[in-house]
C-alpha positions as CSV (number, residue, x, y, z in Angstrom):
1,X,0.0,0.0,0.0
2,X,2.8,2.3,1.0
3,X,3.4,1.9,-3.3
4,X,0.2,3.1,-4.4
5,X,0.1,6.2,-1.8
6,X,3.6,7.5,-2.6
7,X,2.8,7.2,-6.6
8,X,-0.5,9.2,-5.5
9,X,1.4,11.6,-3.6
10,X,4.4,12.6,-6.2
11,X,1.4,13.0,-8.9
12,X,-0.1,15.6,-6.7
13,X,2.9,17.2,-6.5
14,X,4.0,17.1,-9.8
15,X,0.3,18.7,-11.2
16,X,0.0,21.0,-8.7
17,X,3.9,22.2,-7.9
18,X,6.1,21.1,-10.7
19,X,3.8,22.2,-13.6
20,X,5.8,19.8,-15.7
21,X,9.1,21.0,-14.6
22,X,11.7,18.4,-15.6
23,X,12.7,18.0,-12.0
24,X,13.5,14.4,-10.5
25,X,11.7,14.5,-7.5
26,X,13.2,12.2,-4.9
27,X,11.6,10.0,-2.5
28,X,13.8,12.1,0.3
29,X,14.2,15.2,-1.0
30,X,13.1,18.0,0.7
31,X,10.0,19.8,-0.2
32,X,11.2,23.3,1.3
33,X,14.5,23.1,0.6
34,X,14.4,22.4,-3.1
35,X,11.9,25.1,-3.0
36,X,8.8,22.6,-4.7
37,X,6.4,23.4,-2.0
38,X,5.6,27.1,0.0
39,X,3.8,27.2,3.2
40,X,0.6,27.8,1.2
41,X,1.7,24.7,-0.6
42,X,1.6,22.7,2.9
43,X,-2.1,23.6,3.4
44,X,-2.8,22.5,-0.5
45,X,-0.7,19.0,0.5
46,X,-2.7,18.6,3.4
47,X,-6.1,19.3,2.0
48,X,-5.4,15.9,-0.5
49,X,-4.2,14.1,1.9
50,X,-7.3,15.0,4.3
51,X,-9.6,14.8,0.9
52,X,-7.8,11.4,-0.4
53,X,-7.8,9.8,2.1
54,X,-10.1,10.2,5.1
55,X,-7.7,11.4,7.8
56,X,-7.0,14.6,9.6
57,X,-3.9,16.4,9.9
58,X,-3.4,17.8,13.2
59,X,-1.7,21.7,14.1
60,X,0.8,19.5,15.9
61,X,1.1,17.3,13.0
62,X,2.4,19.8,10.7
63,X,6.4,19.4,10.9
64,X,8.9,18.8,8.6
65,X,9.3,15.0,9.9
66,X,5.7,14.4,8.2
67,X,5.0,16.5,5.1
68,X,8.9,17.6,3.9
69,X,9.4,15.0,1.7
70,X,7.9,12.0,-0.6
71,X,9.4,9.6,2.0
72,X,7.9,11.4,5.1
73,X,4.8,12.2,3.8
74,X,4.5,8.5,2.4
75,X,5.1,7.1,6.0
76,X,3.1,9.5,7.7
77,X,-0.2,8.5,5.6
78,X,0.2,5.0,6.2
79,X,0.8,5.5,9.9
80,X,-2.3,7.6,9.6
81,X,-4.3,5.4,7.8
82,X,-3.1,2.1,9.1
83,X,-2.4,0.6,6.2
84,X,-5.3,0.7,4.2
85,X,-6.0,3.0,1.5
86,X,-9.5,4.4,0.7
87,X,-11.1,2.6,-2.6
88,X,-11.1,6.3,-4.0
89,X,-7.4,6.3,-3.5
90,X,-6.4,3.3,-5.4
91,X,-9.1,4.1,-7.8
92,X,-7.4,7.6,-8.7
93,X,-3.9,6.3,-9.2
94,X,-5.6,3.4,-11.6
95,X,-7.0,6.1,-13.8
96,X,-3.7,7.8,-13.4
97,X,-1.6,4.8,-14.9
């Protein structure tokens, strides 16, 4: 499952903060620090990962250890969601393949 929400992740990112940039986005790369993603871009990260799937992201929540990276925010999700991902979820990345 972890697969399927990190390939659902770095398509949000790319549509919504690449814009078709040719930039290799890595799974640890930082989201800050290779300026991809603003603070405004956090709340936009954390309203698909609240819409995609089913969880909420607490104040406290929102550090760098969670939603900085592919890898963090990939771990993070499945902590949150315990493993399972939303049919919607794995629906959206099917249509995406």
């Amino acid at each position: 499952m972890d697969r399927i929400i990190s390939e659902q992740i770095r398509n949000f990112i790319h549509q919504n903060f690449l814009f078709g940039r040719g930039f290799d986005l890595g799974d640890s790369d930082s989201f800050l620090e290779n300026s991809v993603i603003d603070s405004t871009g956090v709340l936009e990260l954390v309203a698909f990962l609240e819409e995609t799937y089913g969880i909420t992201v607490e104040n406290e929540e929102l550090i760098p250890e969670n939603l900085d990276s592919l890898e963090n925010v990939t771990a993070y999700v499945s902590r949150k969601v315990g493993g399972a991902v939303s049919v919607n979820a794995m629906m959206d990345l099917r249509g995406q393949a």
